[in-house]
C-alpha positions in Angstrom: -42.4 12.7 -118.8 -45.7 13.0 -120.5 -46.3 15.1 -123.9 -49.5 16.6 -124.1 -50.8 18.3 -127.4 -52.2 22.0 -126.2 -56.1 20.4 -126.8 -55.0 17.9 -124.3 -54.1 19.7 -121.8 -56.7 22.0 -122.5 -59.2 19.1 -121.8 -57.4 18.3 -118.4 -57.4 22.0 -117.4 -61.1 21.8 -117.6 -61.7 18.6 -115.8 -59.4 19.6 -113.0 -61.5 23.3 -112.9 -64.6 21.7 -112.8 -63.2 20.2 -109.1 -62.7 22.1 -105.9 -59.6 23.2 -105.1 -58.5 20.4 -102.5 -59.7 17.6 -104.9 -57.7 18.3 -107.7 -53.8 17.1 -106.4 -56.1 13.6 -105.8 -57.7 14.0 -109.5 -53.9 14.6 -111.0 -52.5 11.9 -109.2 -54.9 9.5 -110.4 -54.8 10.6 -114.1 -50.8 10.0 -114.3 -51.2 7.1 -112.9 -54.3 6.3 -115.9 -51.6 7.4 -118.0 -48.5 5.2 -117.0 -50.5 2.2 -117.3 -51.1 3.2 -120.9 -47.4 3.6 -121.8 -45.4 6.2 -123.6 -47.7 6.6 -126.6 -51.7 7.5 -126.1 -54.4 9.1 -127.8 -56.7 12.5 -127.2 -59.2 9.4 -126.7 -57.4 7.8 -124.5 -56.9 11.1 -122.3 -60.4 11.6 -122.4 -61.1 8.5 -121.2 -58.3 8.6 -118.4 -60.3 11.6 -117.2 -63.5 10.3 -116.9 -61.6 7.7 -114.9 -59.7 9.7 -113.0 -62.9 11.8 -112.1 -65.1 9.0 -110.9 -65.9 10.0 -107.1 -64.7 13.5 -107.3 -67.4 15.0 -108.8 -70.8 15.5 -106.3 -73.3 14.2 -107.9 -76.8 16.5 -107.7 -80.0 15.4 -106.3 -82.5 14.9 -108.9 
């Protein structure tokens, strides 16, 4: 079981908005997974950077 503090989740809610709708079970998985590796005990820095991991690929990236 993973315990997020409500910024946390907050900060997951928003990553997994910013996605369309059939990416995010894919973006989810990948962030548990980010998560287990870390162990039982993680920081708000290390959510944020399970994120950005867990992102990488999902996101379309704009022309510029």
């Amino acid at each position: 079981m993973l315990v997020l503090s409500d910024s946390q989740l907050r900060s997951i809610w928003a990553a997994a908005a910013s996605l369309p709708i059939e990416k995010r079970g894919v973006f989810l998985g990948r962030l548990i997974a980010q998560l287990q590796l870390r162990g039982s005990h993680f920081t708000t820095a290390d959510i944020d950077d399970a994120v950005r991991l867990a992102l990488e690929g999902l996101i379309q990236k704009s022309a510029a």
